[in-house]
C-alpha positions as CSV (number, residue, x, y, z in Angstrom):
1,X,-1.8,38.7,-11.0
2,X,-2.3,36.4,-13.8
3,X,-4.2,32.8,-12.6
4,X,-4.1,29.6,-14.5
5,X,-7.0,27.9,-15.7
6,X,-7.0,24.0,-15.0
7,X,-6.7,23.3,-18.6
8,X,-3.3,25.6,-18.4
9,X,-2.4,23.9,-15.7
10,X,-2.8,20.6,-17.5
11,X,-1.2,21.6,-20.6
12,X,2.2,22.3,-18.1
13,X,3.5,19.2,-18.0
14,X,3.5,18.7,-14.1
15,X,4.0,14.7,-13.9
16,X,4.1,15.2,-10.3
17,X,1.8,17.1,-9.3
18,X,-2.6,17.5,-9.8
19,X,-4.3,20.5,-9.0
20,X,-7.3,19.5,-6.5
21,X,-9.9,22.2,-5.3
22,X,-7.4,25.1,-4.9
23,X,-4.3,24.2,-5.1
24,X,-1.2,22.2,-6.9
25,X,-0.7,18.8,-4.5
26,X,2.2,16.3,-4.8
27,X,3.4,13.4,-2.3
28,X,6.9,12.0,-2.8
29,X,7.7,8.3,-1.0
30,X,10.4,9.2,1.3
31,X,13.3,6.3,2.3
32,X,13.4,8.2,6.3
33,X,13.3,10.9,8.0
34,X,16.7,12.4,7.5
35,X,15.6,11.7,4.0
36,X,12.8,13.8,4.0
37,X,14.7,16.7,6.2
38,X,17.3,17.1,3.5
39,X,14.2,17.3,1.2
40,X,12.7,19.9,2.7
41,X,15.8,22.1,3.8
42,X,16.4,22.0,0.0
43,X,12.7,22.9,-1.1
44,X,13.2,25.8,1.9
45,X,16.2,27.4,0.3
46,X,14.2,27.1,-3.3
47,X,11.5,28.9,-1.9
48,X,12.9,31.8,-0.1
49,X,15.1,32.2,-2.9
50,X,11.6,32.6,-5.5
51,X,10.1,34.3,-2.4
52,X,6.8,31.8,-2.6
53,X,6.5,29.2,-0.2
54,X,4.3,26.0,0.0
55,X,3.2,23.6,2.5
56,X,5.0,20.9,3.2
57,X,4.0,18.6,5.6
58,X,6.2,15.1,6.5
59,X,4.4,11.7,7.8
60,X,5.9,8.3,7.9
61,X,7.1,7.7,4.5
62,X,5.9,10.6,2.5
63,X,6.3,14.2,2.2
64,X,2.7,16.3,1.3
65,X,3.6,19.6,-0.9
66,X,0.8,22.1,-2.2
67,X,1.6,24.9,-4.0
68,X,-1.1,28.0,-4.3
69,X,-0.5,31.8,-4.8
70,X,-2.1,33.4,-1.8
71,X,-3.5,36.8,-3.5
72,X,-7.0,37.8,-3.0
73,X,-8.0,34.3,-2.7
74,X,-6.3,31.1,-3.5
75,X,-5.2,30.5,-7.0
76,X,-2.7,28.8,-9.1
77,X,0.0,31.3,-11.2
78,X,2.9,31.2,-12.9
79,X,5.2,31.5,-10.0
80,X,3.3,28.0,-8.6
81,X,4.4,26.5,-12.1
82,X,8.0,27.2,-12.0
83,X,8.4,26.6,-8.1
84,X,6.7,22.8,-8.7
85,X,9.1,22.4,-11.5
86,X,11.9,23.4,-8.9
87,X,10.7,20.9,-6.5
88,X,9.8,18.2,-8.8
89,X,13.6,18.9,-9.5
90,X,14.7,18.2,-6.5
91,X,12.8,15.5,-5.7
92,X,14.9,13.6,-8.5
93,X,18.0,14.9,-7.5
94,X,17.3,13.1,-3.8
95,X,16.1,9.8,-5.6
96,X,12.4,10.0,-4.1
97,X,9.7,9.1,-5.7
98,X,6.2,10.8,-6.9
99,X,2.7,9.4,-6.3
100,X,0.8,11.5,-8.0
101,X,-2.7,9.6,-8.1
102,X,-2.4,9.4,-4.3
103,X,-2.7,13.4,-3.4
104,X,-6.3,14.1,-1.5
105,X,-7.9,17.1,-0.1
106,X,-11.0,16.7,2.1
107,X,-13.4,19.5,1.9
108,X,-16.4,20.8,3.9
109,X,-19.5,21.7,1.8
110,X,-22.4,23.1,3.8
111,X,-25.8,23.9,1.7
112,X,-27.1,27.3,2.8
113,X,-29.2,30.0,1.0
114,X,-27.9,32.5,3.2
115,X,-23.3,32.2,3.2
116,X,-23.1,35.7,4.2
117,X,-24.9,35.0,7.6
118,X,-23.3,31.6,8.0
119,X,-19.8,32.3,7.3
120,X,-18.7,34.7,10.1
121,X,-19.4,31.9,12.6
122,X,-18.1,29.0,10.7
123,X,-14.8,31.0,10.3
124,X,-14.4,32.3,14.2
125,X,-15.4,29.0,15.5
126,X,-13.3,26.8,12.4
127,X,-10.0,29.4,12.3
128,X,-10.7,31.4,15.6
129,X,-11.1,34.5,13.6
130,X,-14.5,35.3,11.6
131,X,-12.8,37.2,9.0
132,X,-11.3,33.9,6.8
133,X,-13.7,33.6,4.5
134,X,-12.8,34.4,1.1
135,X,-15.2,34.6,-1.8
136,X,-17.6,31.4,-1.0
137,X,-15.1,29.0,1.4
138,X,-13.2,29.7,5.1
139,X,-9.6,28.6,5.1
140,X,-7.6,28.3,7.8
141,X,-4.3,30.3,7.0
142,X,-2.6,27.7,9.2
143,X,-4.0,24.4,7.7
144,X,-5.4,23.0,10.7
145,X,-8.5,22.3,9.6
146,X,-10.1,21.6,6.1
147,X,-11.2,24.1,4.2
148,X,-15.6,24.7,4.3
149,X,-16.8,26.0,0.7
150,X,-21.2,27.0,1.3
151,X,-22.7,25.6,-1.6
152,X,-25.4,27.8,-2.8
153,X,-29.6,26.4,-2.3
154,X,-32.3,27.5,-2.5
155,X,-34.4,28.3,0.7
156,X,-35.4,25.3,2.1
157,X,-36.9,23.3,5.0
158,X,-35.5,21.2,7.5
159,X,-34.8,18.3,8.2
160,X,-32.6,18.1,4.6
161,X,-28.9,16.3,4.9
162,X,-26.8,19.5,4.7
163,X,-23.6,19.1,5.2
164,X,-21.4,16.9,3.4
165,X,-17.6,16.0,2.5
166,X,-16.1,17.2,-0.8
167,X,-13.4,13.9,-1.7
168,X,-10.8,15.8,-4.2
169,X,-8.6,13.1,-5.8
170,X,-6.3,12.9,-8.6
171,X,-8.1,12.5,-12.2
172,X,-7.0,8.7,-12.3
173,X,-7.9,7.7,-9.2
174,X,-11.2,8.7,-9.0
175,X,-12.6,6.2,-10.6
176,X,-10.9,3.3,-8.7
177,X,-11.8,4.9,-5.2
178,X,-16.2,5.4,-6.5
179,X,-15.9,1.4,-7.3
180,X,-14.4,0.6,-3.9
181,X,-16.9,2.9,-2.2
182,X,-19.7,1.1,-4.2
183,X,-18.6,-2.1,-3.1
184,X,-18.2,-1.0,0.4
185,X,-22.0,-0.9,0.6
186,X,-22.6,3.0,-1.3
187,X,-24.2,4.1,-4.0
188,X,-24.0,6.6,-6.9
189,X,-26.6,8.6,-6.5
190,X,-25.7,10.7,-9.4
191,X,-22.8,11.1,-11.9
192,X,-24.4,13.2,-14.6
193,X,-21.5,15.7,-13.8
194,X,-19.1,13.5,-13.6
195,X,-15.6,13.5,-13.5
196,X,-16.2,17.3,-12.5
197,X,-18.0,15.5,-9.9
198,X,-19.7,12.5,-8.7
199,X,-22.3,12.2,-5.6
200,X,-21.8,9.2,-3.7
201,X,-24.1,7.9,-0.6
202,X,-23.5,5.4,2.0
203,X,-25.9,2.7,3.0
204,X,-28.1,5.7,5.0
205,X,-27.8,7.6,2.4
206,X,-25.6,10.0,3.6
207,X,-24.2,11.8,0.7
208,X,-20.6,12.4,-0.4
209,X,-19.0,14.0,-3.6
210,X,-16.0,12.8,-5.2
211,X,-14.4,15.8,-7.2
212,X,-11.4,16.2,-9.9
213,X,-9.8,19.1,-11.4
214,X,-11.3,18.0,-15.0
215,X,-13.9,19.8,-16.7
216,X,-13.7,22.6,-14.8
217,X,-13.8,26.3,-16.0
């Protein structure tokens, strides 16, 4: 299995779709439901005839697709290239349309020194079995719940703020969404990283990063 850098990625022309933390994301505006039925009974037949299957999940007026190889962890391929290119596809066919810079993925990030210790509990008690975690995050193989990646400290003492939310946007919206935050009352407590990543905190200081698929290895 052959996985796809984010600059490969980039460089495949998918105007529909952004990688976020793991995987490819797209949201198409549906007109209705039946709308969005057809869609997916047509992306359904796509997918069991490439044998690869995303999520798709319909709300009121949009359809949620993410498309990930699920081998030994969670990666982008070639097969997740050519399906998107299928679905962007039929996505035109049906007259919907893309919003790219509107795809999110909430993500758990919990500082420890010790993941080997913490993860076991965090995936029984997250995904009801404590055998989810792969490499540094738990996912739930059902998408229930977001995924928790440990971020790796040092040994420290308590009381330190531990946990916080990963925000992964689109590259061109992350920008717009740190300014609103700001003027909401936040602050940027640090954007040397940035747009990899940019640390957030809200009038307590709680701390929040906002992350994009761009200078990334």
């Amino acid at each position: 299995m052959d996985t796809l850098s984010n600059e490969q990625i980039a460089q495949a022309g998918l105007d529909d779709w952004r990688k976020l933390a793991q995987a490819l994301h797209a949201r198409y505006r549906i007109a209705d439901f039946n709308a969005g039925a057809a869609f997916i009974a047509a992306v359904a037949q796509a997918a069991e005839a490439a044998n690869h299957h995303p999520d798709l999940k319909m709300t009121y007026g949009v359809i949620d697709v993410s498309l990930c190889t699920h081998e030994k962890g969670y990666w982008v391929t070639a097969k997740d290239i050519e399906l998107a290119r299928t679905i962007s596809e039929l996505a035109r066919q049906a007259g919907m349309t893309p919003e790219p810079s509107a795809v999110t993925q909430l993500e758990l990030a919990l500082d420890t020194a010790d993941e080997d210790a913490l993860g076991p509990f965090w995936s029984a008690l997250l995904t009801g079995s404590s055998k989810n975690k792969i490499f540094d995050s738990v996912f739930d193989p059902t998408g229930r719940v977001p995924s928790l990646w440990f971020q790796a400290t040092s040994p420290h003492d308590t009381p330190r703020q531990r946990w916080h939310f990963d925000l992964w946007l689109a590259p061109e919206s992350a920008a717009e969404r740190i300014s609103a935050a700001v003027a909401a009352g936040g602050t940027v407590v640090d954007d040397e990283a940035a747009p990899s990543f940019t640390v957030l905190a809200d009038p307590d200081g709680n701390r929040v990063c906002v992350c994009t698929s761009l200078d990334r290895d």
